[in-house]
Backbone as JSON Lines, residues from 0, in Angstrom:
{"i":0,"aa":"X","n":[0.82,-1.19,0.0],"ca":[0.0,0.0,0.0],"c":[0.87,1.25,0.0]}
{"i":1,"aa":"X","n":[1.89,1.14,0.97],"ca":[2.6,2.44,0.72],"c":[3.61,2.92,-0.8]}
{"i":2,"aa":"X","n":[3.91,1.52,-1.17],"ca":[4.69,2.0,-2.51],"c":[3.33,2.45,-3.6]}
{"i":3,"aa":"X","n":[2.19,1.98,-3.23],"ca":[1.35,2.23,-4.34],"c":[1.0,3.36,-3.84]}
{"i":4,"aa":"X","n":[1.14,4.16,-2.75],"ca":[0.67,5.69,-2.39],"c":[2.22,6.19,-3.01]}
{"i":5,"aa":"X","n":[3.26,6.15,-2.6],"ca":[4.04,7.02,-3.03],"c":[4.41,7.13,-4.96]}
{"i":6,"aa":"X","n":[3.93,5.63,-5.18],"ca":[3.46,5.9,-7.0],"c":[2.43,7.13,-7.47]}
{"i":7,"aa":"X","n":[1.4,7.12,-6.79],"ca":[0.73,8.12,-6.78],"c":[1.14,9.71,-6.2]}
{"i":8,"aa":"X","n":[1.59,9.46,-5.3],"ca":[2.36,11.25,-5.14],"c":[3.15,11.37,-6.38]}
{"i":9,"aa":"X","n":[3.93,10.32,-6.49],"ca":[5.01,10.75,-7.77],"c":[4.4,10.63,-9.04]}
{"i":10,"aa":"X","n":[3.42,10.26,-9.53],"ca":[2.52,10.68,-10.63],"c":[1.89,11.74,-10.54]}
{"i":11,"aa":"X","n":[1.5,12.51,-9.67],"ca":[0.69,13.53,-9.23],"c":[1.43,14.81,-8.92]}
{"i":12,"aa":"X","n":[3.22,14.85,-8.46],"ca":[3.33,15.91,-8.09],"c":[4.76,16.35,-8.38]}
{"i":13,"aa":"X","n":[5.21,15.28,-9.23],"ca":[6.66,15.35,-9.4],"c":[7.03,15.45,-11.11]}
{"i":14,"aa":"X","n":[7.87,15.99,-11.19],"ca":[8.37,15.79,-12.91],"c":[8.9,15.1,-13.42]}
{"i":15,"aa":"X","n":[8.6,14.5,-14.76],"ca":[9.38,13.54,-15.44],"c":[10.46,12.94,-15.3]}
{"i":16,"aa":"X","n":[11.28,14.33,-15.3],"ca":[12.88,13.69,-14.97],"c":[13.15,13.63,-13.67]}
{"i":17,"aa":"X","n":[12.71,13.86,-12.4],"ca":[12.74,13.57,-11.07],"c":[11.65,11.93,-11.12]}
{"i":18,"aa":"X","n":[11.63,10.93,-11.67],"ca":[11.24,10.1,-11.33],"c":[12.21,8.74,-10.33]}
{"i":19,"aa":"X","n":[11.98,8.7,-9.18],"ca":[11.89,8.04,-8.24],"c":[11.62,6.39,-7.92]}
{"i":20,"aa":"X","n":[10.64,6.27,-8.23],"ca":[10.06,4.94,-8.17],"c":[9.45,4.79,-9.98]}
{"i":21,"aa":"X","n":[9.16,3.26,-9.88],"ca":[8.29,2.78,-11.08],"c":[7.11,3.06,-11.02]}
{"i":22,"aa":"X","n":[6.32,3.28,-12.16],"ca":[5.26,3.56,-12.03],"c":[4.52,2.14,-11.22]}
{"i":23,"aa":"X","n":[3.7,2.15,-10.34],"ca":[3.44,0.48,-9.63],"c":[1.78,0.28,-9.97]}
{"i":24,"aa":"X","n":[1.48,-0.79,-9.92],"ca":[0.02,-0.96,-10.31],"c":[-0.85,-0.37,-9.23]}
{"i":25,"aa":"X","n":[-2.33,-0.03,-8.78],"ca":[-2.81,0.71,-7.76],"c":[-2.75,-0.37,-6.38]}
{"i":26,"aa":"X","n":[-2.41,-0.09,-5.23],"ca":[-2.33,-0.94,-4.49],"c":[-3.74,-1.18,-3.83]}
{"i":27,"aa":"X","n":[-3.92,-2.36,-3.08],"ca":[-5.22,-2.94,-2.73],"c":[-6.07,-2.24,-1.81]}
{"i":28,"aa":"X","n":[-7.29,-1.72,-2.02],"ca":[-8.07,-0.4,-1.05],"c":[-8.13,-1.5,0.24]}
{"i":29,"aa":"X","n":[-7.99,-0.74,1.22],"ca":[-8.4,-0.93,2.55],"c":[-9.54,-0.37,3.57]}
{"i":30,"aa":"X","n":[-10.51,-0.91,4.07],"ca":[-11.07,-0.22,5.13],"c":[-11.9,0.88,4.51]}
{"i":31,"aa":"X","n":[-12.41,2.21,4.87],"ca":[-12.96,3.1,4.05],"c":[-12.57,3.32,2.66]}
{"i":32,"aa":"X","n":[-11.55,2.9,1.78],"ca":[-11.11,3.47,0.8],"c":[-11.92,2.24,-0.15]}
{"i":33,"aa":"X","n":[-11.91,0.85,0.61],"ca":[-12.93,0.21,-0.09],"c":[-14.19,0.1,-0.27]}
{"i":34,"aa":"X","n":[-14.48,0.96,0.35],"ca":[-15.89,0.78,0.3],"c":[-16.67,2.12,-0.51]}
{"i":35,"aa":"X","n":[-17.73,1.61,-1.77],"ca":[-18.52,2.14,-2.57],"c":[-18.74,4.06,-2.08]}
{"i":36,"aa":"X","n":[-18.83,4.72,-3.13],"ca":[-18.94,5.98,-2.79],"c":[-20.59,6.05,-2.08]}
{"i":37,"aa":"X","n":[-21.23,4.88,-2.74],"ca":[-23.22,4.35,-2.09],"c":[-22.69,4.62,-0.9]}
{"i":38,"aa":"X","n":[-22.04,3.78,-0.23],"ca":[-21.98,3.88,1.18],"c":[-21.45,5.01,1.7]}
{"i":39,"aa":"X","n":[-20.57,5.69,1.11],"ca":[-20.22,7.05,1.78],"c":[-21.37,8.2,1.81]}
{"i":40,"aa":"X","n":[-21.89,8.04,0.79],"ca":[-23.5,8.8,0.82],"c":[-24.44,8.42,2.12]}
{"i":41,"aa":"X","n":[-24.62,7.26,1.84],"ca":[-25.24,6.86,2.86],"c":[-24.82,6.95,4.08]}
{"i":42,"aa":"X","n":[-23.8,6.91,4.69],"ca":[-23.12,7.71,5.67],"c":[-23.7,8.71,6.16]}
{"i":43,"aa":"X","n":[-23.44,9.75,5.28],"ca":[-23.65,11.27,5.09],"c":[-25.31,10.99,5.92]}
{"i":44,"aa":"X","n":[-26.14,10.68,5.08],"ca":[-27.57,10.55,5.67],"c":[-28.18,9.88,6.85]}
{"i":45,"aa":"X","n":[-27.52,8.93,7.08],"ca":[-27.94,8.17,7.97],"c":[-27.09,7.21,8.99]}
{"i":46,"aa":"X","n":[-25.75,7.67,9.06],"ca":[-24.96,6.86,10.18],"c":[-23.92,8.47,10.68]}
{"i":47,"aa":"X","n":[-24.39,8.95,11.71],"ca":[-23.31,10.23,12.49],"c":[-21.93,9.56,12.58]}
{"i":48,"aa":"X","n":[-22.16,8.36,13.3],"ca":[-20.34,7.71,13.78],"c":[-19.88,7.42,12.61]}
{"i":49,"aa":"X","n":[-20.89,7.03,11.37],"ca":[-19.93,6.1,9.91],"c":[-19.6,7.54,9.43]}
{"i":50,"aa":"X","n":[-19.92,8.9,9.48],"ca":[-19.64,9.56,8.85],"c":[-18.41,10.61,9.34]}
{"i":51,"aa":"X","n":[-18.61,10.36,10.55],"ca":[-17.24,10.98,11.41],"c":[-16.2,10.23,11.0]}
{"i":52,"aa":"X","n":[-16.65,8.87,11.17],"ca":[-15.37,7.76,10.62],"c":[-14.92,7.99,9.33]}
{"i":53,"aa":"X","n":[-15.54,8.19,7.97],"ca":[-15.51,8.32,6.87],"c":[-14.87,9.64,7.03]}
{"i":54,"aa":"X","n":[-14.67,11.14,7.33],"ca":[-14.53,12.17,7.3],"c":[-13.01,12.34,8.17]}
{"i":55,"aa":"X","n":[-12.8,11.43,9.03],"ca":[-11.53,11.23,9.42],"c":[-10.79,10.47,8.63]}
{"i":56,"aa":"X","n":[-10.95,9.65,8.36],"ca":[-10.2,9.08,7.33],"c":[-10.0,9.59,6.17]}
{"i":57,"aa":"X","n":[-10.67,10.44,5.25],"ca":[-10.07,11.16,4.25],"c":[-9.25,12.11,4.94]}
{"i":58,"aa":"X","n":[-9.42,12.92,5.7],"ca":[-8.55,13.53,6.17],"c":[-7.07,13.15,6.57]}
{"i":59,"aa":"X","n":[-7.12,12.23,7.11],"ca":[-6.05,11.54,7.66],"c":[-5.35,11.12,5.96]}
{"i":60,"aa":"X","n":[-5.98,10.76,5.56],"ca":[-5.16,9.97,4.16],"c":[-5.03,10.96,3.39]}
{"i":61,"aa":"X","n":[-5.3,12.4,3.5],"ca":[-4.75,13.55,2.53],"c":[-3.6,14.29,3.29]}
{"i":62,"aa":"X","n":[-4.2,14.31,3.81],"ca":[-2.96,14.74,5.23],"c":[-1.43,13.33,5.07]}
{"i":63,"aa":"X","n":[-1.83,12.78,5.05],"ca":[-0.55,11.82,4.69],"c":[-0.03,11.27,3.41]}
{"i":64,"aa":"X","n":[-0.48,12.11,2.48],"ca":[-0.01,11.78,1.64],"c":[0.81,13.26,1.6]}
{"i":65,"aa":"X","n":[0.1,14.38,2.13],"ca":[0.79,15.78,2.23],"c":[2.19,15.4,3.02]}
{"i":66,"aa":"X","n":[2.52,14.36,3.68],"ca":[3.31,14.24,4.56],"c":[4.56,13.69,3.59]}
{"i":67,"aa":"X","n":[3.86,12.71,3.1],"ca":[4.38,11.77,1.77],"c":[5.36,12.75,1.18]}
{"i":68,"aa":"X","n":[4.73,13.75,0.51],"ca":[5.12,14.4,-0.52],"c":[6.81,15.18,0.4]}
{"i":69,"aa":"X","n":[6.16,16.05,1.46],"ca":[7.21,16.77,2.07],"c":[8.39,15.82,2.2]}
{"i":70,"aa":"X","n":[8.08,14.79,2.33],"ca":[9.4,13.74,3.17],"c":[9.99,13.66,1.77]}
{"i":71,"aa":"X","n":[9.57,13.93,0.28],"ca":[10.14,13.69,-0.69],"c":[10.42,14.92,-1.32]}
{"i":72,"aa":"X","n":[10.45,15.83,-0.67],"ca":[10.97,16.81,-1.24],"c":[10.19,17.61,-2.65]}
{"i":73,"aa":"X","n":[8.93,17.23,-2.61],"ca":[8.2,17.27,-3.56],"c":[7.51,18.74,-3.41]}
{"i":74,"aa":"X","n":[7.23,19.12,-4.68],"ca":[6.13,20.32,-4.52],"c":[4.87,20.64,-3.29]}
{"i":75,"aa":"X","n":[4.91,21.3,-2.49],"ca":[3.64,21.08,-1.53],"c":[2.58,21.5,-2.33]}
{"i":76,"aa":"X","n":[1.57,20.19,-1.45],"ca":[0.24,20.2,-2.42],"c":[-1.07,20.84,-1.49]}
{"i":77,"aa":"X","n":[-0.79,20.01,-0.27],"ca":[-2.17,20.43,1.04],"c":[-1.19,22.15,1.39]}
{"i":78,"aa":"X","n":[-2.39,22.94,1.81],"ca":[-1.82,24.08,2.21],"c":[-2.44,24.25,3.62]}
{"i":79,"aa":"X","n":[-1.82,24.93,4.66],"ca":[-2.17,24.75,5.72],"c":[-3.92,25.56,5.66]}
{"i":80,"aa":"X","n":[-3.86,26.42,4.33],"ca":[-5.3,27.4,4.71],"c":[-6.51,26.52,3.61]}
{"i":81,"aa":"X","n":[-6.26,25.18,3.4],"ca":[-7.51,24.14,3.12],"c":[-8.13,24.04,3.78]}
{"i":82,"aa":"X","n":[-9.73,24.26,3.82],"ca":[-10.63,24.09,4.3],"c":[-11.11,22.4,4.21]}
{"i":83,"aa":"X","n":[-10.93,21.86,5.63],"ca":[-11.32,20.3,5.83],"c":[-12.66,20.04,5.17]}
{"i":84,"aa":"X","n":[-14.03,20.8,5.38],"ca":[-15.3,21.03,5.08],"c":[-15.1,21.12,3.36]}
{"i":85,"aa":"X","n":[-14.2,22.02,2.49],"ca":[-14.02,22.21,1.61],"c":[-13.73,20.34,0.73]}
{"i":86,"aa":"X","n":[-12.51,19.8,1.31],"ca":[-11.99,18.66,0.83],"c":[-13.1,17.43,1.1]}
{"i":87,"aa":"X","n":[-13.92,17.47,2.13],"ca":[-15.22,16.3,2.04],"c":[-15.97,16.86,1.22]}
{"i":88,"aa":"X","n":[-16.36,17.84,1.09],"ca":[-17.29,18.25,0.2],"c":[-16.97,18.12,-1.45]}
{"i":89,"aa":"X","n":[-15.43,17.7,-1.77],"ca":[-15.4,17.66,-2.82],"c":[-15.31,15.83,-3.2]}
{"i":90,"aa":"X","n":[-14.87,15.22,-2.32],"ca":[-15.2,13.64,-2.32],"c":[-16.75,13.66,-2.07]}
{"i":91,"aa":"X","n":[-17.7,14.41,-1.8],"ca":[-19.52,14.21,-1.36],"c":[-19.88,14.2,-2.6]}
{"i":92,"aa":"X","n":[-19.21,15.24,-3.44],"ca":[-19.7,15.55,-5.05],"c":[-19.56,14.53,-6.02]}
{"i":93,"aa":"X","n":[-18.04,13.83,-5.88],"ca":[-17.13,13.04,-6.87],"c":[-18.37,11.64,-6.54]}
{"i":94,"aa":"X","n":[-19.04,11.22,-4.95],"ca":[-19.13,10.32,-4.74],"c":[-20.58,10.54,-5.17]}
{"i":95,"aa":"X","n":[-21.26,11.37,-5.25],"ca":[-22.94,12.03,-5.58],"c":[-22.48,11.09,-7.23]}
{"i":96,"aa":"X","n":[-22.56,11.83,-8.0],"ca":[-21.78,12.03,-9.08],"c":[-21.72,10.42,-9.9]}
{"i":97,"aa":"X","n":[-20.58,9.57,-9.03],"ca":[-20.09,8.5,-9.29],"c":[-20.19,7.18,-8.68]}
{"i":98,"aa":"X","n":[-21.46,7.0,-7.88],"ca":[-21.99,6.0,-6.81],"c":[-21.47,4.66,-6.57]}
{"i":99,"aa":"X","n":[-20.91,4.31,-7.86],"ca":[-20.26,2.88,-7.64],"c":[-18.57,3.25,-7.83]}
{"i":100,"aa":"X","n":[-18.72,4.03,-7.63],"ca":[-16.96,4.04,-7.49],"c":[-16.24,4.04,-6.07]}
{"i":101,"aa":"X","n":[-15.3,3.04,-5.71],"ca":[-14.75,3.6,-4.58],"c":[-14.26,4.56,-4.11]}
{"i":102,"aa":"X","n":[-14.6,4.78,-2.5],"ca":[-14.04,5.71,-1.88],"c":[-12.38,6.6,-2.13]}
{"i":103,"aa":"X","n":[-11.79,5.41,-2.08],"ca":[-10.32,5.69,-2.51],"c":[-10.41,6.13,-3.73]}
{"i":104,"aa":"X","n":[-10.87,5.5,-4.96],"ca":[-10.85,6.3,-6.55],"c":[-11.41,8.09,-6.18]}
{"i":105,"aa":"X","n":[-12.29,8.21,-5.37],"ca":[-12.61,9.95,-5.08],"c":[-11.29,10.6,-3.99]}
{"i":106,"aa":"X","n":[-11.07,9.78,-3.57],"ca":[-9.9,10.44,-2.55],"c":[-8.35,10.39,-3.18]}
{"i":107,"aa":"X","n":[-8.76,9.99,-4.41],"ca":[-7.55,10.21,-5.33],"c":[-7.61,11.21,-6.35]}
{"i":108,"aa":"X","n":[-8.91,11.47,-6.76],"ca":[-9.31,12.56,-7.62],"c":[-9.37,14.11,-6.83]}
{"i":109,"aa":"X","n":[-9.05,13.84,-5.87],"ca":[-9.29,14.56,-4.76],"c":[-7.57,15.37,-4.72]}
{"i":110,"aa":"X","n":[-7.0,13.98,-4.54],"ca":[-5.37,14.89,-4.54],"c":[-5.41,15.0,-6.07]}
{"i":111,"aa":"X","n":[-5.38,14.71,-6.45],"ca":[-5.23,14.99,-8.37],"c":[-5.42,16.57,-8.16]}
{"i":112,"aa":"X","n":[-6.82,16.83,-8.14],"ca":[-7.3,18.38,-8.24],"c":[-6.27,19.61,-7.2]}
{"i":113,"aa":"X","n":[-5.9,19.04,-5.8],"ca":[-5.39,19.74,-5.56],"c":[-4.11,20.06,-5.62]}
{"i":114,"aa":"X","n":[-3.63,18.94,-6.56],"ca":[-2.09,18.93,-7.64],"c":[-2.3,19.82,-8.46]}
{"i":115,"aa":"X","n":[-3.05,20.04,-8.95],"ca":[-3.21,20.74,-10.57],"c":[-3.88,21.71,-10.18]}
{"i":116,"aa":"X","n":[-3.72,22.63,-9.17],"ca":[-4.12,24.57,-8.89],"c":[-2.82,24.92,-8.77]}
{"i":117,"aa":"X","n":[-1.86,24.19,-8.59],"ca":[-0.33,24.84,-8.06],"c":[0.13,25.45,-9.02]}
């Protein structure tokens, strides 16, 4: 899981000729990242603790991949003046939007977007 996160920082935030690692296939979702964007909706509506849970965990996994990046010397991507409310709200949309997609596929489109304002 971690070489397949740091494949992804380094597809996402680094340049060609600074390549690092191989590109690696996506590594295996775990825990919230597996589970259907249905269920993260459904969250939202009808479970308070699944959605605190769900809302910490993206956080936590953008936040560490922000960590990711620094330890590599990479472009910073999270800025300390991101709005947390802002970043669920944009996995609420991706997951509105895209219902059978996993959690993790929106929490990757998620750092994507906030790669590509820099």
């Amino acid at each position: 899981m971690i070489l397949g996160l740091l494949a992804m920082v380094q597809a996402t935030v680094m340049p060609a000729p600074h390549v690092i690692l191989p590109i690696l296939p996506p590594s295996p979702r775990l825990g919230v990242a597996a589970q259907t964007c249905r269920a993260w909706t459904r969250n939202k509506r009808r479970s308070p603790a699944g959605r605190r849970a769900d809302r910490e965990w993206l956080l936590g996994f953008i936040e560490g991949i922000g960590f990711t990046t620094a330890a590599l010397s990479a472009p910073v991507i999270l800025r300390s003046s991101d709005d947390p409310e802002a970043l669920i709200g944009f996995v609420d949309a991706h997951c509105a939007a895209t219902p059978d997609a996993k959690v993790g596929e929106a929490a990757g489109a998620l750092w994507i977007s906030l790669a590509e304002r820099r």
